[in-house]
C-alpha positions as CSV (number, residue, x, y, z in Angstrom):
1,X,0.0,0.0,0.0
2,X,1.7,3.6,-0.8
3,X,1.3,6.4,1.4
4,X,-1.0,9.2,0.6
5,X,1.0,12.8,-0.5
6,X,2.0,14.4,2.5
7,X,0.4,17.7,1.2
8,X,-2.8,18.8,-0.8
9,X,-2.7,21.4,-4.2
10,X,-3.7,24.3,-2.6
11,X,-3.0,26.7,-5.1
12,X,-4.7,24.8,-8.1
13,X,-7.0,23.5,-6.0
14,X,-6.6,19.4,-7.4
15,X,-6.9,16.5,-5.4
16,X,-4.1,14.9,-3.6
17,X,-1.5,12.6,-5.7
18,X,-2.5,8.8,-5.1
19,X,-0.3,6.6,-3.0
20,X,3.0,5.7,-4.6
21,X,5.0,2.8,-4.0
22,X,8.7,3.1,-2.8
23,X,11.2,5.8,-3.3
24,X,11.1,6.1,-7.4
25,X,7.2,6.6,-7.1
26,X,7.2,9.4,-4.2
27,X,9.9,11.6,-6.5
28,X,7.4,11.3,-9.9
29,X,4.7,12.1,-7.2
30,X,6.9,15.2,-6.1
31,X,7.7,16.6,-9.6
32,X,3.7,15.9,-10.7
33,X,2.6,17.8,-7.8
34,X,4.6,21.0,-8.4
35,X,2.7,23.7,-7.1
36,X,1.5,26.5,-10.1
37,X,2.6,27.3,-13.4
38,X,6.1,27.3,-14.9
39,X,7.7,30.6,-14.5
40,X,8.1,32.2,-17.8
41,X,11.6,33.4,-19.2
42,X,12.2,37.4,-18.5
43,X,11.1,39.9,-21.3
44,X,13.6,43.0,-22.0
45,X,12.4,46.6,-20.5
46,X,10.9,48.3,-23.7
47,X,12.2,51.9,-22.3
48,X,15.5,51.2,-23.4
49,X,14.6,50.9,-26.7
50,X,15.5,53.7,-29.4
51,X,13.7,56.7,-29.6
52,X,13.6,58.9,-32.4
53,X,15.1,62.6,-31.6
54,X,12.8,64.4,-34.3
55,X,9.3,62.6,-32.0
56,X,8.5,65.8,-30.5
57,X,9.1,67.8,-33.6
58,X,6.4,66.0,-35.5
59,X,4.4,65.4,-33.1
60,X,4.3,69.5,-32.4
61,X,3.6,70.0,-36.6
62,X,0.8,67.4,-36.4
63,X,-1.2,69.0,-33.6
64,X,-0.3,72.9,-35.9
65,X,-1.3,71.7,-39.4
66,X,-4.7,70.0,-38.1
67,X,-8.1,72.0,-38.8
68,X,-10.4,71.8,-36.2
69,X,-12.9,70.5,-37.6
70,X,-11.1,67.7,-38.5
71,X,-11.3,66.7,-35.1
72,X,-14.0,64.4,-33.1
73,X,-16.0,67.2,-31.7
74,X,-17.1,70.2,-32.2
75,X,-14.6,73.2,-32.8
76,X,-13.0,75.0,-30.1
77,X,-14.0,79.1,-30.9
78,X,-14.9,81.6,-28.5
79,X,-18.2,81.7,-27.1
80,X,-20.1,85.2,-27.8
81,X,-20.7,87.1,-24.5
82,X,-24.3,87.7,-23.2
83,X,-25.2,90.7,-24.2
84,X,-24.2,90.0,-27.7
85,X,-27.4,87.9,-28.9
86,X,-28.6,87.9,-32.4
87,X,-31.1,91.2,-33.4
88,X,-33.5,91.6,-36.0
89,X,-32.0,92.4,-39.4
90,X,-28.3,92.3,-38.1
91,X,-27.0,90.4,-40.9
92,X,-28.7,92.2,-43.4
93,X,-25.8,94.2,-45.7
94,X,-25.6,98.0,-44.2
95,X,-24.6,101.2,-46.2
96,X,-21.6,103.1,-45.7
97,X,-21.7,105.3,-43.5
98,X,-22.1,108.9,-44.8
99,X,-18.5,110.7,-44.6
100,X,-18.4,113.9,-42.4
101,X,-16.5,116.8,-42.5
102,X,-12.8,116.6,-41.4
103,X,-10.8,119.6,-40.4
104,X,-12.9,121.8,-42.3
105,X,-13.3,120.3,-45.4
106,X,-15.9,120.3,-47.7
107,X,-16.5,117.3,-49.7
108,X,-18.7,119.5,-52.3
109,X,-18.6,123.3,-52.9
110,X,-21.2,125.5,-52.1
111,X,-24.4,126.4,-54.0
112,X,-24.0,129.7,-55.8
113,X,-26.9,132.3,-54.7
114,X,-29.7,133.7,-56.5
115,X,-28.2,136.6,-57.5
116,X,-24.4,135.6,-58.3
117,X,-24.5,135.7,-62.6
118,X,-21.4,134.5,-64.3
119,X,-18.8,136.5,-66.2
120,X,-18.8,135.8,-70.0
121,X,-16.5,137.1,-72.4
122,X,-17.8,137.3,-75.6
123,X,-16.5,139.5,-78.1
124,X,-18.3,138.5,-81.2
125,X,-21.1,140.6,-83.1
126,X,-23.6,137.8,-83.9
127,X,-25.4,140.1,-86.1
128,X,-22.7,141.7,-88.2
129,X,-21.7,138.0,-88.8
130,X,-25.2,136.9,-89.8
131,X,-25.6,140.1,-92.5
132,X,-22.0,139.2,-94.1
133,X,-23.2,135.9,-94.4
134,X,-26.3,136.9,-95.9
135,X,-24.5,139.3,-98.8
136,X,-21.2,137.7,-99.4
137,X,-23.3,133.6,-100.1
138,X,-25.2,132.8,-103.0
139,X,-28.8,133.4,-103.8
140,X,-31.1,130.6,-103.0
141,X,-32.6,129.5,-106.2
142,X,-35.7,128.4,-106.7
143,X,-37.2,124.8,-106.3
144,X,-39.3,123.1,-109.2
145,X,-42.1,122.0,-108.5
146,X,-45.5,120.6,-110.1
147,X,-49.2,121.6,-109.9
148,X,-51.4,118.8,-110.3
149,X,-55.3,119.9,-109.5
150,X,-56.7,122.9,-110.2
151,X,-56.8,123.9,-106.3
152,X,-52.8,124.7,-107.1
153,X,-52.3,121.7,-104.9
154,X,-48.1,121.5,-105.7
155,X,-45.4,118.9,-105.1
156,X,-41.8,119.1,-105.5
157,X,-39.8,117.1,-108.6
158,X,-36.5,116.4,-107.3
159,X,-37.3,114.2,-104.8
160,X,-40.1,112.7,-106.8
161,X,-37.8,111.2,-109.5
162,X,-39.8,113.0,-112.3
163,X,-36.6,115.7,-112.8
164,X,-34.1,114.7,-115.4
165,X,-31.4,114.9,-113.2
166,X,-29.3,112.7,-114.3
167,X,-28.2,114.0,-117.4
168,X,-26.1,116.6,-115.4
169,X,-23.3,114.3,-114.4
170,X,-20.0,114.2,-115.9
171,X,-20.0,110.6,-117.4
172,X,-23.6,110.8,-119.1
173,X,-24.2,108.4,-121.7
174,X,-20.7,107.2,-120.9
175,X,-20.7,102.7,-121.5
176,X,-19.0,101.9,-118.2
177,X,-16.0,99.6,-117.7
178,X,-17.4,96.8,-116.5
179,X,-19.9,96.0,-120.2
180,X,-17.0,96.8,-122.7
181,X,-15.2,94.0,-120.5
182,X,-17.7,92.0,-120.4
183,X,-18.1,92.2,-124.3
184,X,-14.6,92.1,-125.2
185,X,-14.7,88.7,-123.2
186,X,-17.9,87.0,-124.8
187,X,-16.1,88.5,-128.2
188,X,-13.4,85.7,-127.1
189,X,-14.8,83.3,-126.5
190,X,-17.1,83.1,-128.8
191,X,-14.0,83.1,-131.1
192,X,-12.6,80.5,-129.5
193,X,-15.3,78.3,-129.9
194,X,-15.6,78.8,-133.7
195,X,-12.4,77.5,-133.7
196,X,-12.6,75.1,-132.2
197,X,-15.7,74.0,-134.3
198,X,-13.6,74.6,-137.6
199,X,-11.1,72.1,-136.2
200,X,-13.4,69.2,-135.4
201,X,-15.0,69.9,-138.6
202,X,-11.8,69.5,-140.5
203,X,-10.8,66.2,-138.3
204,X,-14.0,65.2,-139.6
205,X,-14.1,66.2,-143.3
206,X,-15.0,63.5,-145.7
207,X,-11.6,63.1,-148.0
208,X,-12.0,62.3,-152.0
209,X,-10.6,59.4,-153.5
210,X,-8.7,60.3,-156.5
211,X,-9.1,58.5,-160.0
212,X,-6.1,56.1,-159.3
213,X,-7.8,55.0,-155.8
214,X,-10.9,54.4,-157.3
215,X,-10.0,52.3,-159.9
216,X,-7.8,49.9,-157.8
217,X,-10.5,49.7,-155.1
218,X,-12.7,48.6,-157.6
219,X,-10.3,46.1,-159.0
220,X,-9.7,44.8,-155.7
221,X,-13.5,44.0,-155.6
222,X,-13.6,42.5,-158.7
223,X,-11.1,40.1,-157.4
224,X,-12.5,39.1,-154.3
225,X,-15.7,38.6,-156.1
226,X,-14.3,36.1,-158.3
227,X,-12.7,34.1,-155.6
228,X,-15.7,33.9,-154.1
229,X,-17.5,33.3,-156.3
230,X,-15.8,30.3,-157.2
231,X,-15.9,29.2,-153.9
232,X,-19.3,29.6,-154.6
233,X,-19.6,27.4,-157.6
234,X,-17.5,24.4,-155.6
235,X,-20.2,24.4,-152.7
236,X,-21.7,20.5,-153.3
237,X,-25.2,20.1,-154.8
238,X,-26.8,18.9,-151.8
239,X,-27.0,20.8,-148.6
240,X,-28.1,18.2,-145.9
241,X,-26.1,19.2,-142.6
242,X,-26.3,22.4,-140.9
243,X,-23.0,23.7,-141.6
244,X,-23.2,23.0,-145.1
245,X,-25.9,25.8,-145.1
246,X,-24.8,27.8,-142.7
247,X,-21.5,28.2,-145.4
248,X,-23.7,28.7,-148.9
249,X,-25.9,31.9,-146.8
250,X,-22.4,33.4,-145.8
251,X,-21.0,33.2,-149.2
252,X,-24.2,34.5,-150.7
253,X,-24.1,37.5,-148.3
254,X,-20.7,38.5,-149.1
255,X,-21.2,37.9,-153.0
256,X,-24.5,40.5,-152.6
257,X,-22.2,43.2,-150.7
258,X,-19.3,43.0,-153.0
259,X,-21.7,43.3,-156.5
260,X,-23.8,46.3,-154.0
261,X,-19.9,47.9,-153.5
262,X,-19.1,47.6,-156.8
263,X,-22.6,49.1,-158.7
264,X,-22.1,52.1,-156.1
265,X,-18.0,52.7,-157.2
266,X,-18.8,52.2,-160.7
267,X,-22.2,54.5,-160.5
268,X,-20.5,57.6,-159.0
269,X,-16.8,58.7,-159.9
270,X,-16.5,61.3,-157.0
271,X,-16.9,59.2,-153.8
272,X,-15.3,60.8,-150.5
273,X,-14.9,58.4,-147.4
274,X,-14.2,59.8,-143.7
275,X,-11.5,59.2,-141.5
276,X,-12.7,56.8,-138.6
């Protein structure tokens, strides 16, 4: 039988070890019943650690550059004082006060009196002036007019367009510029368009064949009517296949333009031909 452990866990409070049996048995017992937790190892004191010799410096331009109201809260201003409480129409805009005399100054000058009258110079004779003017200008000569009812009822002609006026100015029945241009340049071109006319007509001018032409033309006829002709005259009597026929009709064609060619050539003695 082991002996029971001479001393209970107080601290964690667990049940007392079980009995052990000889020496071997009570040590496990001690080292299983060690009283609390295992210490733990020793940290390093944080306030030696390095401190930065500018901390105070930014710490001072944080707290300066920050608005306050970027700030939890509301902003720190200066509360108004009692007797300062809002009044009607106090932050309506106000005139400028009116500006008083200084040192005495008068911002405008005085009002003349009644009887003050101003001092003018004149040294001109408005009437002698007038009468010059009146003998040294011209006559006014007299406006032409027209009576139109027997009541003597009158209007004037100049400014009704009835007045030959026109035939006063200096370049009357003058052509202007502008229409001899203007003719001298339809005068051109019409020119160059007869011209142009005359050589299209000339590219396309028939041409006469002369004597010796017209005779070997129509010898040359002559000739290929006789070959075919004879080619004609070989064609076999009977015509039963399609190209067989189709051969006589195009010999027969060409024999009836040639003999048409040649009665024409031999009918006329001028014949004129065009240049394609």
């Amino acid at each position: 039988m082991g002996t029971p452990c001479p001393e209970p866990h107080k601290q964690t409070g667990a049940s007392p070890c079980p009995g052990s049996r000889g020496g071997s048995m009570a040590t496990q017992c001690a080292q299983e019943c060690a009283c609390g937790p295992p210490p733990r190892p020793e940290q390093p004191d944080k306030r030696g650690g390095y401190i930065s010799k500018l901390k105070e410096i930014v710490k001072h331009e944080a707290e300066k550059n920050k608005s306050q109201w970027k700030t939890m809260g509301p902003a720190k201003v200066a509360v108004p004082p009692p007797n300062g409480f809002l009044q009607k129409c106090s932050k309506e805009p106000k005139l400028a006060p009116k500006k008083k005399e200084q040192d005495g100054k008068r911002l405008l000058p005085l009002v003349p009196p009644r009887t003050y009258h101003p001092v003018i110079h004149i040294n001109k004779n408005f009437i002698h002036k007038n009468a010059v003017a009146v003998i040294t200008g011209e006559p006014k000569k007299p406006r032409h007019f027209c009576v139109d009812t027997r009541h003597g009822d009158k209007y004037l002609l100049e400014p009704s367009g009835l007045y030959p006026k026109y035939i006063q100015k200096k370049n009357y029945g003058v052509v202007p510029k502008y229409v001899t241009r203007r003719k001298e340049e339809m005068k051109r071109e019409e020119e160059e368009y007869q011209a142009s006319v005359l050589e299209e007509l000339k590219k396309k001018a028939l041409k006469r064949l002369s004597e010796e032409e017209r005779t070997d033309i129509l010898k040359a006829l002559k000739k290929k009517w006789e070959e075919i002709n004879s080619a004609y005259q070989c064609l076999p009597v009977l015509t039963d296949t399609r190209y067989k026929r189709m051969h006589k009709e195009k010999l027969e064609l060409q024999l009836q333009q040639l003999e048409h060619d040649i009665a024409a050539i031999e009918k006329y003695k001028c014949v004129y031909i065009a240049d394609v």
